[in-house]
Jmol script that loads the backbone (N, CA, C; Angstrom):
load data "model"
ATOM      1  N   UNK A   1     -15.710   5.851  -2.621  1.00  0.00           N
ATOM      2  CA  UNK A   1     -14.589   5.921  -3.543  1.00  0.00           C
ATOM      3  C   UNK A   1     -14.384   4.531  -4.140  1.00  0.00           C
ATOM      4  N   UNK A   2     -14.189   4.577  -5.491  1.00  0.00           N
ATOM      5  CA  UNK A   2     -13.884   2.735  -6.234  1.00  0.00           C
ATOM      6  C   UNK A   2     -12.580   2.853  -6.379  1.00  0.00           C
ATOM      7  N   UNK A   3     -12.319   1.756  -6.751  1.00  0.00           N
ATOM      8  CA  UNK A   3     -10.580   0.718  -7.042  1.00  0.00           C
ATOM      9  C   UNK A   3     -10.223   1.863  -8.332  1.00  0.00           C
ATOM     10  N   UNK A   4     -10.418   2.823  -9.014  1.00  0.00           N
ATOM     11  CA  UNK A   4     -10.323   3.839  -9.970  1.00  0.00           C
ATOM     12  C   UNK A   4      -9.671   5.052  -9.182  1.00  0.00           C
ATOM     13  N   UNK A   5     -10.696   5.350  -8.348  1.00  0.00           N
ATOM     14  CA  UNK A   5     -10.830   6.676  -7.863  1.00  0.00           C
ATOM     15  C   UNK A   5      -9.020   6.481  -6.469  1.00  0.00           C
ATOM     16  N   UNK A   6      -9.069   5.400  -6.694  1.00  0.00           N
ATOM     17  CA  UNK A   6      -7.848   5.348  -5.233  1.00  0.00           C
ATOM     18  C   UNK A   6      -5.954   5.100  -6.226  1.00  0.00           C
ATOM     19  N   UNK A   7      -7.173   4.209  -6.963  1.00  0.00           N
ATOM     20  CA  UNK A   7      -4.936   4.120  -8.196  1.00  0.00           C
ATOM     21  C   UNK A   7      -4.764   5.397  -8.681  1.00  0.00           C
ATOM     22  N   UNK A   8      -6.148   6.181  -9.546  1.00  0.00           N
ATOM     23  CA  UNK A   8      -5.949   7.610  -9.872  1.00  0.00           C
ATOM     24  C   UNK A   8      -5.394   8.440  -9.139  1.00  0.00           C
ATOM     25  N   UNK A   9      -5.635   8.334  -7.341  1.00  0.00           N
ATOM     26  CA  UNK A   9      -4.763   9.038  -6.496  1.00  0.00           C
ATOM     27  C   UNK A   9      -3.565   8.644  -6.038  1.00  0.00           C
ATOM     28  N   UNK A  10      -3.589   7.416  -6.364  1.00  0.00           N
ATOM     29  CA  UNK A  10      -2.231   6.810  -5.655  1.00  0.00           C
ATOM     30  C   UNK A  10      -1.206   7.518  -7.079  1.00  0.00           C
ATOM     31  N   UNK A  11      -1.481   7.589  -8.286  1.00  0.00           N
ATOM     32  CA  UNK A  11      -0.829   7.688  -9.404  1.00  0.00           C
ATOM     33  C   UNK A  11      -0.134   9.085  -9.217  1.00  0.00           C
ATOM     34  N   UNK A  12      -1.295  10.012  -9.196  1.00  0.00           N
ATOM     35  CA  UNK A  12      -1.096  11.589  -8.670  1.00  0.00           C
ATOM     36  C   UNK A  12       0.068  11.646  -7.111  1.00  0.00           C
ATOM     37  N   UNK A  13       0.234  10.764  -6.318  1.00  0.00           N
ATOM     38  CA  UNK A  13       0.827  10.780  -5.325  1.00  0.00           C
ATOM     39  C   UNK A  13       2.303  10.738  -5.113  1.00  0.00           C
ATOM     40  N   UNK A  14       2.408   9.836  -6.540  1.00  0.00           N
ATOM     41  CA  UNK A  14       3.547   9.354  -6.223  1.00  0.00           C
ATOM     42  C   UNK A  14       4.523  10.018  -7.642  1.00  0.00           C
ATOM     43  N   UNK A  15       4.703  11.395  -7.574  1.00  0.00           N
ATOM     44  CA  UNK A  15       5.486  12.132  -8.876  1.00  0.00           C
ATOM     45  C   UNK A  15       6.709  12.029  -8.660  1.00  0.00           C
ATOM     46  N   UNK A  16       7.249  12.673  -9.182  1.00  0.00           N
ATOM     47  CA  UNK A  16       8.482  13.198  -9.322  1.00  0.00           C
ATOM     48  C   UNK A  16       8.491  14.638  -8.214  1.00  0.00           C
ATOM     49  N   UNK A  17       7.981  15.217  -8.288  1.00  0.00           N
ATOM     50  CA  UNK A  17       7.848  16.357  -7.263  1.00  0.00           C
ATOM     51  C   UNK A  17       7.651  15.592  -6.021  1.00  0.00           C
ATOM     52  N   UNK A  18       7.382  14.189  -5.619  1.00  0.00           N
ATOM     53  CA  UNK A  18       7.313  13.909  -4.309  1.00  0.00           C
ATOM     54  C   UNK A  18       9.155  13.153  -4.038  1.00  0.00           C
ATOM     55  N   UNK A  19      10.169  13.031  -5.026  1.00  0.00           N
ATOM     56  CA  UNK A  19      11.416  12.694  -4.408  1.00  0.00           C
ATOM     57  C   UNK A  19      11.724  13.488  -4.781  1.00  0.00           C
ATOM     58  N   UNK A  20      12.159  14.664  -5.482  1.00  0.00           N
ATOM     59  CA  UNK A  20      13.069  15.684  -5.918  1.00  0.00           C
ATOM     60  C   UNK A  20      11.888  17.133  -5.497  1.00  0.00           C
ATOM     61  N   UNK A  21      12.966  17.684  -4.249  1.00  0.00           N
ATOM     62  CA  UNK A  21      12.158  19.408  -3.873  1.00  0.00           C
ATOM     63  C   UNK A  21      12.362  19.958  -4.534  1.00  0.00           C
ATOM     64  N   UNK A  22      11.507  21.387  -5.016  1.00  0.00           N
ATOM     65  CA  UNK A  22      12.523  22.618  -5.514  1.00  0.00           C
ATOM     66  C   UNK A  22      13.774  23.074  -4.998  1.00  0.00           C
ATOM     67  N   UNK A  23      14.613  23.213  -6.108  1.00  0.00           N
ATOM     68  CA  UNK A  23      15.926  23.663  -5.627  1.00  0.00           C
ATOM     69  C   UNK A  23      16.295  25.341  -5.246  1.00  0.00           C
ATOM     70  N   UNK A  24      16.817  24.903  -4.228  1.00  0.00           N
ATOM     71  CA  UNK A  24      17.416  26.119  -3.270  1.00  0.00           C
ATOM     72  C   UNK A  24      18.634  26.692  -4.247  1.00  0.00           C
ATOM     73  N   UNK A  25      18.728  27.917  -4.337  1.00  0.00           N
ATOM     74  CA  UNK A  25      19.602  28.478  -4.773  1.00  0.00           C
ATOM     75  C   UNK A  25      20.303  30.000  -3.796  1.00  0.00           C
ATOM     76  N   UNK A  26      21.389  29.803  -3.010  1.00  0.00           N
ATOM     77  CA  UNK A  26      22.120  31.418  -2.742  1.00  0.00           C
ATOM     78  C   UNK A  26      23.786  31.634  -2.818  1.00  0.00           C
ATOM     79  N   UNK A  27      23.572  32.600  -3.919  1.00  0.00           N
ATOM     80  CA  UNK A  27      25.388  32.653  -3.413  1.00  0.00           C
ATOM     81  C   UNK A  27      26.017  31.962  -3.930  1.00  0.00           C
ATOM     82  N   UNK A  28      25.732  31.251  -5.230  1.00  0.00           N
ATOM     83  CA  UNK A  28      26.401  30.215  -6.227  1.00  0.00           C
ATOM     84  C   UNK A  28      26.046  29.138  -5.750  1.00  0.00           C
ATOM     85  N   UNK A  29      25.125  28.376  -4.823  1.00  0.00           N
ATOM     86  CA  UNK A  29      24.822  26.900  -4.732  1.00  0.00           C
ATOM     87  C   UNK A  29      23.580  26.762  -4.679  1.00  0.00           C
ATOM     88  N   UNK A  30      23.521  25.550  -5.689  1.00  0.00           N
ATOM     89  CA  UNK A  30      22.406  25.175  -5.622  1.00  0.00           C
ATOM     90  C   UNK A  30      22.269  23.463  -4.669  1.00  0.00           C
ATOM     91  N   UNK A  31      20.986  24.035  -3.812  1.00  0.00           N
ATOM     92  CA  UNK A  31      20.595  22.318  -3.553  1.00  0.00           C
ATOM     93  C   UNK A  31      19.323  21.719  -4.247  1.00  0.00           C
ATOM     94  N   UNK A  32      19.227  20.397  -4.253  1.00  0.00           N
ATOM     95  CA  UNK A  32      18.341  19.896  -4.939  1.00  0.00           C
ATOM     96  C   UNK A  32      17.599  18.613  -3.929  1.00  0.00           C
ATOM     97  N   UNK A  33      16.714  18.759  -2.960  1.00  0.00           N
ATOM     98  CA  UNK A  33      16.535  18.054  -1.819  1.00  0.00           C
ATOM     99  C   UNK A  33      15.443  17.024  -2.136  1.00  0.00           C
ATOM    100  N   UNK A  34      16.284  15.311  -2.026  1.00  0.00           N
ATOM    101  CA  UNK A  34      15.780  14.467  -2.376  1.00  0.00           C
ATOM    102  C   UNK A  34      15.204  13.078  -1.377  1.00  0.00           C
ATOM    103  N   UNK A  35      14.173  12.640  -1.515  1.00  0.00           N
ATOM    104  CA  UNK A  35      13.740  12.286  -0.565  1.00  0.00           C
ATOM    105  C   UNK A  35      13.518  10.380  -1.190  1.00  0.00           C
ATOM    106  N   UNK A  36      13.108   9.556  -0.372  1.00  0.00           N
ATOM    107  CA  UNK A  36      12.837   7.766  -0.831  1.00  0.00           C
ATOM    108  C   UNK A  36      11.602   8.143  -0.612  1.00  0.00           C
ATOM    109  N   UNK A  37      10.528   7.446  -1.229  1.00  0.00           N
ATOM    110  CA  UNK A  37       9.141   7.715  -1.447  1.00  0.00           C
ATOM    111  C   UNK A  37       8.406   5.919  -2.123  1.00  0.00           C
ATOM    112  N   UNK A  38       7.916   6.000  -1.030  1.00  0.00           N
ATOM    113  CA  UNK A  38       7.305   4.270  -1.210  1.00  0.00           C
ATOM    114  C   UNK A  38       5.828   4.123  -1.351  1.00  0.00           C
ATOM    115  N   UNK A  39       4.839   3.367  -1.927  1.00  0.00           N
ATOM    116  CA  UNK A  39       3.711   3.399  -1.691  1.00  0.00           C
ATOM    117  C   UNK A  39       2.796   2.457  -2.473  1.00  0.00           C
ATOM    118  N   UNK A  40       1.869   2.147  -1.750  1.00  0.00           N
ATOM    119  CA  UNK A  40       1.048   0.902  -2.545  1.00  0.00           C
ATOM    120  C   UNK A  40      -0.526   1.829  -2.674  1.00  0.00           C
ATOM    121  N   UNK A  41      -1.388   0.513  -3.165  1.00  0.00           N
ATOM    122  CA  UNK A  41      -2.878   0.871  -3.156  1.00  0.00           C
ATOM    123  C   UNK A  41      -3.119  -0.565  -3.222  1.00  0.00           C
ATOM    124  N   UNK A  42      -4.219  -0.777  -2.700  1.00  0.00           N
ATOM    125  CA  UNK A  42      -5.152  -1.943  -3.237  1.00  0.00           C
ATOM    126  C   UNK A  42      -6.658  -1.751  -2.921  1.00  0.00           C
ATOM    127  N   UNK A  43      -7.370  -2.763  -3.756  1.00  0.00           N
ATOM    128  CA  UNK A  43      -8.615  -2.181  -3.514  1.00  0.00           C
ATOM    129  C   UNK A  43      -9.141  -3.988  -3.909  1.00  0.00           C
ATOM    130  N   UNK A  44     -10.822  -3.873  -3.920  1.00  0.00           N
ATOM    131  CA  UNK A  44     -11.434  -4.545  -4.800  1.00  0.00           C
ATOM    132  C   UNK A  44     -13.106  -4.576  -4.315  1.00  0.00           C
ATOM    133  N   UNK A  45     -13.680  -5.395  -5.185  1.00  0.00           N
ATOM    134  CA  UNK A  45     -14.965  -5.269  -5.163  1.00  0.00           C
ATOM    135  C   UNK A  45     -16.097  -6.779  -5.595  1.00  0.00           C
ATOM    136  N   UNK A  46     -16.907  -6.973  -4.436  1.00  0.00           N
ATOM    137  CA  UNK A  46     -17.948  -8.115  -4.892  1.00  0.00           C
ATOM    138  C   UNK A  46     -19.011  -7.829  -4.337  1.00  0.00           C
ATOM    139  N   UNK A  47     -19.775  -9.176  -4.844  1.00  0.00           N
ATOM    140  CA  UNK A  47     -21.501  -9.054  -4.396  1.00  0.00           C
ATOM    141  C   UNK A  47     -21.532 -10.599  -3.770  1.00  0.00           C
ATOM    142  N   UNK A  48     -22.692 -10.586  -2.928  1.00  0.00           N
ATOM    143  CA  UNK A  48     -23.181 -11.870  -1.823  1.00  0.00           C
ATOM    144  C   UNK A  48     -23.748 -12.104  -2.735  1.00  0.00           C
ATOM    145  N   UNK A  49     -24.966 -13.513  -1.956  1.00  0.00           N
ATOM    146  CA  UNK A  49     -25.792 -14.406  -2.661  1.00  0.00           C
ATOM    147  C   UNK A  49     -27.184 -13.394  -3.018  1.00  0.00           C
ATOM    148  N   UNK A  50     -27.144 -12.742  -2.485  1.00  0.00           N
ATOM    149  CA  UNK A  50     -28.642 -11.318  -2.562  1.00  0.00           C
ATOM    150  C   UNK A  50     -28.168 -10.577  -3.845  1.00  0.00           C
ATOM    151  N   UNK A  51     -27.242 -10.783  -4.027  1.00  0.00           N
ATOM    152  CA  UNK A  51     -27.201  -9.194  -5.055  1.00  0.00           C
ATOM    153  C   UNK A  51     -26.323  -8.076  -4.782  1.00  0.00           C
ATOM    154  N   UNK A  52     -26.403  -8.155  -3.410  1.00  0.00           N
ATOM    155  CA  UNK A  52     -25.858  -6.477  -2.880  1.00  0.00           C
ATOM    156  C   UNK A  52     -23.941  -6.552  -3.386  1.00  0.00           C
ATOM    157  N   UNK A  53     -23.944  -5.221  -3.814  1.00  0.00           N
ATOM    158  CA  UNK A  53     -22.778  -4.866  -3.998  1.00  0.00           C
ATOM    159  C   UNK A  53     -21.922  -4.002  -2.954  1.00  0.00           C
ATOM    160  N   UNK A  54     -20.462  -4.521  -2.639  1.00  0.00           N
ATOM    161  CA  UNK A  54     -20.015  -3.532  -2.030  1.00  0.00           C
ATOM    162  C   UNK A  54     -18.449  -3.398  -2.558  1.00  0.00           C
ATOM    163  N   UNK A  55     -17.539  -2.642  -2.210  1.00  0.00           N
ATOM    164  CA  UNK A  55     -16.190  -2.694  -2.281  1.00  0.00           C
ATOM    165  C   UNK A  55     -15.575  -1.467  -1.455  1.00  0.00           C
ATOM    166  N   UNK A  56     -14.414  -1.551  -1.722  1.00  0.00           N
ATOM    167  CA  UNK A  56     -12.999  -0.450  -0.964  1.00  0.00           C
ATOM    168  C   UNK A  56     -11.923  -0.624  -1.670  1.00  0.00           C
ATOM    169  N   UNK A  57     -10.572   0.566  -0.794  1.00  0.00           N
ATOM    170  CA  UNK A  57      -9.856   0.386  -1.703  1.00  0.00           C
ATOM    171  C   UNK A  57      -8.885   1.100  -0.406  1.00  0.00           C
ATOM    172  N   UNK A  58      -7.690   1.121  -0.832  1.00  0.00           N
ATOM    173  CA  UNK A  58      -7.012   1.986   0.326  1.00  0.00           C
ATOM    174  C   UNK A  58      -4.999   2.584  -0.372  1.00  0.00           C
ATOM    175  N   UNK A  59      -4.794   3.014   0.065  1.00  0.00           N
ATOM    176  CA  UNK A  59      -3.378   3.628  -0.537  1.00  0.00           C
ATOM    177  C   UNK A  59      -2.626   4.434   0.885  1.00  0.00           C
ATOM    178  N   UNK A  60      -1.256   3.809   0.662  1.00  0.00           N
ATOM    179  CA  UNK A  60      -0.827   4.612   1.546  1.00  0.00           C
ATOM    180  C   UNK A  60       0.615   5.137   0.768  1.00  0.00           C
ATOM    181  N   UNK A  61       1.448   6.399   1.516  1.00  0.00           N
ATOM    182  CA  UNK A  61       2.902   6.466   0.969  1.00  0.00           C
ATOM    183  C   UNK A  61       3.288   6.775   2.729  1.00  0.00           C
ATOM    184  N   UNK A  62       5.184   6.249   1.845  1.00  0.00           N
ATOM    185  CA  UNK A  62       5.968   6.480   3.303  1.00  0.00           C
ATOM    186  C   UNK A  62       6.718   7.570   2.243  1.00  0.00           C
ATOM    187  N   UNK A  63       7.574   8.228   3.010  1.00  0.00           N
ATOM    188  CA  UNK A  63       8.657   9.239   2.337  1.00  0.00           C
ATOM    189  C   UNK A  63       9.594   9.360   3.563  1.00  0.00           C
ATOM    190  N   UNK A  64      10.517   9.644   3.060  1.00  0.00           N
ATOM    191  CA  UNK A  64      12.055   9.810   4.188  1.00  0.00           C
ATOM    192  C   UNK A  64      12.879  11.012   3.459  1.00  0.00           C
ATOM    193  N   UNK A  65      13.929  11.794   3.882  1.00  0.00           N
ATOM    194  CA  UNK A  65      14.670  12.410   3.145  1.00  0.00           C
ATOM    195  C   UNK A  65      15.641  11.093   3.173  1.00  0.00           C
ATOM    196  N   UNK A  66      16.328  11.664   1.761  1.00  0.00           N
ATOM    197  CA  UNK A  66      17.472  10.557   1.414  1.00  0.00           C
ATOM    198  C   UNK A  66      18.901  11.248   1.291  1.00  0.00           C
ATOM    199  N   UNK A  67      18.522  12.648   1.053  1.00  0.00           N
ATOM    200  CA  UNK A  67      19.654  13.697   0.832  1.00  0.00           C
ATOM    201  C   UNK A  67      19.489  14.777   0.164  1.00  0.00           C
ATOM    202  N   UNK A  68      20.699  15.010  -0.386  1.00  0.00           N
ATOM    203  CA  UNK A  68      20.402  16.324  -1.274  1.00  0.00           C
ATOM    204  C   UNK A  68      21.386  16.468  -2.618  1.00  0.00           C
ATOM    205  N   UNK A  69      21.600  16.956  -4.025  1.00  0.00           N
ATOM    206  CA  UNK A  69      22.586  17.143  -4.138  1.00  0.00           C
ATOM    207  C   UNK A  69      22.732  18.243  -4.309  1.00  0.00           C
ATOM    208  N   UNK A  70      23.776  18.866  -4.434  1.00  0.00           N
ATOM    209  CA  UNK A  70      24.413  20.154  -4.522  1.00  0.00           C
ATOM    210  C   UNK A  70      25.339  20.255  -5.223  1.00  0.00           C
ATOM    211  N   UNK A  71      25.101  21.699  -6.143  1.00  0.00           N
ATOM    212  CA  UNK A  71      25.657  22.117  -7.240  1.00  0.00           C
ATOM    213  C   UNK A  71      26.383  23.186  -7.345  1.00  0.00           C
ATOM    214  N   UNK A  72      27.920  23.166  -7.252  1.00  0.00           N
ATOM    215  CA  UNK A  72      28.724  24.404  -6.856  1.00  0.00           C
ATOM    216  C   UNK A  72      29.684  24.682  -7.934  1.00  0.00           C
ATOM    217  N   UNK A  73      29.652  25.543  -8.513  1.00  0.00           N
ATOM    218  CA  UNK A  73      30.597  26.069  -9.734  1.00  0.00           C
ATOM    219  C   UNK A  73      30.520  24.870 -10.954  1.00  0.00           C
ATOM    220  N   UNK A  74      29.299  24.491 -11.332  1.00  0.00           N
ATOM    221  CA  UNK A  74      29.421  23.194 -12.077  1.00  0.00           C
ATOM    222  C   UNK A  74      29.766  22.082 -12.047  1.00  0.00           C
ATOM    223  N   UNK A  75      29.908  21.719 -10.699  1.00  0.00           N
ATOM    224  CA  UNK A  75      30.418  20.100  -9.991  1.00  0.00           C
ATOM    225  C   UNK A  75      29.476  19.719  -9.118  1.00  0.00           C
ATOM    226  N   UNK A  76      28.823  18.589  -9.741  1.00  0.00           N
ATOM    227  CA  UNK A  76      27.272  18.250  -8.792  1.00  0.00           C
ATOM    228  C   UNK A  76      28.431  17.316  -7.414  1.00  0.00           C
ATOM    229  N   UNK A  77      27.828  17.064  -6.385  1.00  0.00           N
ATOM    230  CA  UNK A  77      27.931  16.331  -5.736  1.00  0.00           C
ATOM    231  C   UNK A  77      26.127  15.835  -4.436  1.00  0.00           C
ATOM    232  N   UNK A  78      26.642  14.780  -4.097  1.00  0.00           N
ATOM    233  CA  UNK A  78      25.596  14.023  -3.628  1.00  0.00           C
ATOM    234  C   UNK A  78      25.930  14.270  -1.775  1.00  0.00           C
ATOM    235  N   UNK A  79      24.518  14.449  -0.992  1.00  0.00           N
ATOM    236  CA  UNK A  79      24.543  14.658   0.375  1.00  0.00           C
ATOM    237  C   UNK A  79      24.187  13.559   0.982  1.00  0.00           C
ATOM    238  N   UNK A  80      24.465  12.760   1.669  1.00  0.00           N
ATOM    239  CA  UNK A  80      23.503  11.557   2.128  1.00  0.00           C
ATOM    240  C   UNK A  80      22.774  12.302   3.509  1.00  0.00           C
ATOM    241  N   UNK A  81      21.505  11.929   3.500  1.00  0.00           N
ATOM    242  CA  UNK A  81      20.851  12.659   5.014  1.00  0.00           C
ATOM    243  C   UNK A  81      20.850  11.562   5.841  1.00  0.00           C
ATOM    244  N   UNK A  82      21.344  12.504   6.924  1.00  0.00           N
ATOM    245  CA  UNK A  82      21.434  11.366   7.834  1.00  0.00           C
ATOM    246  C   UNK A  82      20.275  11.378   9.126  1.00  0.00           C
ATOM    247  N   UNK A  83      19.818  10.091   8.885  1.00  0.00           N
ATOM    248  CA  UNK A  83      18.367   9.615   9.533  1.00  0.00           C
ATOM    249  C   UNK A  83      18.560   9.084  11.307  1.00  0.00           C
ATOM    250  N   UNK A  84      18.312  10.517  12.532  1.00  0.00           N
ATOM    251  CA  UNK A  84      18.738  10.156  13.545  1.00  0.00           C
ATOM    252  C   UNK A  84      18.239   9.127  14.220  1.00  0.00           C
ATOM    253  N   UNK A  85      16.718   9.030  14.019  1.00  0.00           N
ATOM    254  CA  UNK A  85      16.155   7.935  14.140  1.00  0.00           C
ATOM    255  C   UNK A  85      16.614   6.610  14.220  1.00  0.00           C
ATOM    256  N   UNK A  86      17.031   6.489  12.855  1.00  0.00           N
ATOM    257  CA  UNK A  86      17.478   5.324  12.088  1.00  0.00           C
ATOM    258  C   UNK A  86      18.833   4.822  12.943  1.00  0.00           C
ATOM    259  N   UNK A  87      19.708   5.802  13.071  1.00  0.00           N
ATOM    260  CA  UNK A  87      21.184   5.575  13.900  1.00  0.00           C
ATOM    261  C   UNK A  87      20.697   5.352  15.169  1.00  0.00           C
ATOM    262  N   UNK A  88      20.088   5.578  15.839  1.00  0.00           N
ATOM    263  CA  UNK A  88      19.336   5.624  17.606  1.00  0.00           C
ATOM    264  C   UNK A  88      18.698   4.220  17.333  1.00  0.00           C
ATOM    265  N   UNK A  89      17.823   3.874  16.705  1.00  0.00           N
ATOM    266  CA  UNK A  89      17.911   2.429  16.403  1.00  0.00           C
ATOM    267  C   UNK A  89      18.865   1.619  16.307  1.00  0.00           C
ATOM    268  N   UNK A  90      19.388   1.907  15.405  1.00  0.00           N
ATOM    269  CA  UNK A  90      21.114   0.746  14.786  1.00  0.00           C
ATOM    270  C   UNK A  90      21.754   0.309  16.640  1.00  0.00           C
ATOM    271  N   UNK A  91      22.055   1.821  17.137  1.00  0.00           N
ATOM    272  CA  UNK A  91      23.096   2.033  18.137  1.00  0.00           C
ATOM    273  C   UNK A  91      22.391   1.398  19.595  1.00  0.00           C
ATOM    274  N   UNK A  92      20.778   1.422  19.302  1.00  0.00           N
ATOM    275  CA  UNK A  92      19.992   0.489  20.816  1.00  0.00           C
ATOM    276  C   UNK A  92      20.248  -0.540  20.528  1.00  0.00           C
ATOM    277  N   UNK A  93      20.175  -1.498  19.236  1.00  0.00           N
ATOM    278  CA  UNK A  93      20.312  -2.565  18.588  1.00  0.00           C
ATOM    279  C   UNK A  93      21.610  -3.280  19.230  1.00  0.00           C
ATOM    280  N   UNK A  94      22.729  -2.959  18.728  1.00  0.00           N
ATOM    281  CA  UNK A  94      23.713  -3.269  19.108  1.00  0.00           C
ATOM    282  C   UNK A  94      24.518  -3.199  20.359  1.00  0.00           C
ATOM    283  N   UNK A  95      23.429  -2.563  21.322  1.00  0.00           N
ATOM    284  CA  UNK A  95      23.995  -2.203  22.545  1.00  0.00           C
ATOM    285  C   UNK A  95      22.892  -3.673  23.063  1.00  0.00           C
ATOM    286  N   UNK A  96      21.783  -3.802  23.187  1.00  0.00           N
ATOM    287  CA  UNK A  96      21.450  -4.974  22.824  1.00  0.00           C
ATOM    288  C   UNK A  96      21.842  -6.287  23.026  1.00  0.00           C
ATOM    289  N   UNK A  97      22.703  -6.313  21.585  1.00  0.00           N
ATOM    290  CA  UNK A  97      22.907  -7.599  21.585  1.00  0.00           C
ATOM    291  C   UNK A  97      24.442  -8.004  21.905  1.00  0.00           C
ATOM    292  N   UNK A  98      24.874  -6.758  22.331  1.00  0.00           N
ATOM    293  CA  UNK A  98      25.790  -6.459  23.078  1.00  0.00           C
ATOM    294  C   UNK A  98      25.768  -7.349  24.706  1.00  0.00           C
ATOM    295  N   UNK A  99      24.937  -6.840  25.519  1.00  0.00           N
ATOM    296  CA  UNK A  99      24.502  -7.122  26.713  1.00  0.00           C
ATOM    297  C   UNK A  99      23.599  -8.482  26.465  1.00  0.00           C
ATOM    298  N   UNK A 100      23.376  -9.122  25.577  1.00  0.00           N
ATOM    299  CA  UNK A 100      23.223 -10.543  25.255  1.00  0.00           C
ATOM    300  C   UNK A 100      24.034 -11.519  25.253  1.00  0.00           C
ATOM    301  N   UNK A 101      24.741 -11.145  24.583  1.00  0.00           N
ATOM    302  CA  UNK A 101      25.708 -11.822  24.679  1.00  0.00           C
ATOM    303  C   UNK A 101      27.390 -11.948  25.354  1.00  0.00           C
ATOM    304  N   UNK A 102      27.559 -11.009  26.356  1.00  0.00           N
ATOM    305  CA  UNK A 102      28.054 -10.835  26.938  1.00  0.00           C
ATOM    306  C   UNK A 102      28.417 -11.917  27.658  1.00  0.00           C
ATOM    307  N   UNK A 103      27.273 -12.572  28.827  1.00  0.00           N
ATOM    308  CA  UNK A 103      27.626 -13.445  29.152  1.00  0.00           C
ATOM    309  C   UNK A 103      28.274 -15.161  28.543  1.00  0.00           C
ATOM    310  N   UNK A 104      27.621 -15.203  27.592  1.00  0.00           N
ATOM    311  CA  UNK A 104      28.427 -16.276  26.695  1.00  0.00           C
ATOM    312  C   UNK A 104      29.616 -15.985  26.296  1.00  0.00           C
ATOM    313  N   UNK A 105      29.867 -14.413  26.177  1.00  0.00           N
ATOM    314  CA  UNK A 105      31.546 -14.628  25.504  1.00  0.00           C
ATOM    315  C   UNK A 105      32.450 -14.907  27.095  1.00  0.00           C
ATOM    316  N   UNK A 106      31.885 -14.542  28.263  1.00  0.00           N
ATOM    317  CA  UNK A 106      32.914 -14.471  29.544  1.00  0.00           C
ATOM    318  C   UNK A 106      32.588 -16.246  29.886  1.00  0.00           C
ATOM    319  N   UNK A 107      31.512 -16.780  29.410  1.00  0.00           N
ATOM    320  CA  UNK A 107      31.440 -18.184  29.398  1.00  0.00           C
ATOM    321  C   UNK A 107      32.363 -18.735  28.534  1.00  0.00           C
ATOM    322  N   UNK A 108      32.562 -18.592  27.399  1.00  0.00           N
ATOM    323  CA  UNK A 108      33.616 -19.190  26.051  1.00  0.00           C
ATOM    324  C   UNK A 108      34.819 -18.808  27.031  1.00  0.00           C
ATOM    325  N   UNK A 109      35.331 -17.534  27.362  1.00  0.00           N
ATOM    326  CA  UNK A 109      36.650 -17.263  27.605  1.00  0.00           C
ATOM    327  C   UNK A 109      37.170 -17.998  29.105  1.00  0.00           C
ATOM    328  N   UNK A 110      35.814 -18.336  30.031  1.00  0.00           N
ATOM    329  CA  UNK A 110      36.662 -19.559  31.127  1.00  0.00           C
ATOM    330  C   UNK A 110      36.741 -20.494  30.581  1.00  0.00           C
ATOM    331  N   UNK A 111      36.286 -21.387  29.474  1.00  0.00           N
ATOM    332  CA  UNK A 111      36.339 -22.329  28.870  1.00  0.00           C
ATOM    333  C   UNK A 111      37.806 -22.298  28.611  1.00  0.00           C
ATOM    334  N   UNK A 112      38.081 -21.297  27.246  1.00  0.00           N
ATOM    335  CA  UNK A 112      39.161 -21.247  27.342  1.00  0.00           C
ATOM    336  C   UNK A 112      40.465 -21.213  27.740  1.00  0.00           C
ATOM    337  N   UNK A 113      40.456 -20.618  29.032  1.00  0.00           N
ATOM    338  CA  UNK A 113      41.393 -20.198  29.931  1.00  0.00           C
ATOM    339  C   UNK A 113      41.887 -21.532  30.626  1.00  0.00           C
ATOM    340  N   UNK A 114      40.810 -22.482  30.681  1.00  0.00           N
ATOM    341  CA  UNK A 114      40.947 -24.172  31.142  1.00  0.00           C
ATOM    342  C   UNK A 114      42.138 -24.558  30.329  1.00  0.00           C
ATOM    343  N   UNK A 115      43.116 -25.152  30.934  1.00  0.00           N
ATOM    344  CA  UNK A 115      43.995 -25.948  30.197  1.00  0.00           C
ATOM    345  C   UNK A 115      43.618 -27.705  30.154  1.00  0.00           C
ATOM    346  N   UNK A 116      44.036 -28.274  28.967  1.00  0.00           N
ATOM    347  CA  UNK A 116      43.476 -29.540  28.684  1.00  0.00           C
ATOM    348  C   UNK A 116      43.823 -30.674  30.002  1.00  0.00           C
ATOM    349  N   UNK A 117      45.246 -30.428  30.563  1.00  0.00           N
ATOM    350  CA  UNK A 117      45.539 -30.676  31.841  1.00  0.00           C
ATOM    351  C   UNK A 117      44.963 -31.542  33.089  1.00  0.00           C
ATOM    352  N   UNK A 118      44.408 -30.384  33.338  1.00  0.00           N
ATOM    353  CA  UNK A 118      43.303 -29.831  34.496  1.00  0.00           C
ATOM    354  C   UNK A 118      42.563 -30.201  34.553  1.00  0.00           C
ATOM    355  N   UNK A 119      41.949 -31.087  33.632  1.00  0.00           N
ATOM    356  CA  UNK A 119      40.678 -31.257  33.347  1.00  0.00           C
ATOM    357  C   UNK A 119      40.181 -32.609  33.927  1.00  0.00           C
TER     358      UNK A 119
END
end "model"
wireframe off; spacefill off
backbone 0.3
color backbone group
């Protein structure tokens, strides 16, 4: 495959049909399910001191849902999706640096508790 054959697919990859689904319709609502859609390619191509030619090329995409919107009696509104992953991260994170720092704040607060006095 050449540096052609991989942007031509990366091009095809990355539509409009890959952030916006077909929309769901029952019962007077419509959804319209929309997703973040990221993606590169690179490629290239040379020859040694012989002559010989070689090259590559490579492409990848990420996609996530991002939400949805929904359309009810003629009033769009917007869904945010919520990414459990993403929150289970945030919430290890901060539990974390939680238990990091813990001991420095019970260190600051005998500090504190010292009167100038005493000292």
């Amino acid at each position: 495959m050449n540096f052609n054959e991989v942007i031509s697919n990366a091009r095809d990859s990355l539509t409009v049909k890959r952030v916006y689904g077909d929309p769901y319709e029952k019962d007077g609502l419509t959804v319209i399910p929309a997703a973040s859609v990221r993606g590169g390619a690179g490629g290239g191509s040379g020859h040694d001191e012989k002559g010989q030619e070689g090259g590559g090329g490579g492409f990848g995409v990420n996609a996530r849902p991002a939400g949805a919107y929904v359309i009810k009696d003629g009033d769009v509104s917007w869904r945010p999706a919520l990414d459990v992953n993403r929150l289970i991260a945030a919430t290890g994170l901060a539990v974390i640096v939680y238990l990091i720092s813990r001991p420095r704040m019970a260190r600051a607060r005998a500090k504190s508790s010292e009167s100038p006095s005493e000292s």
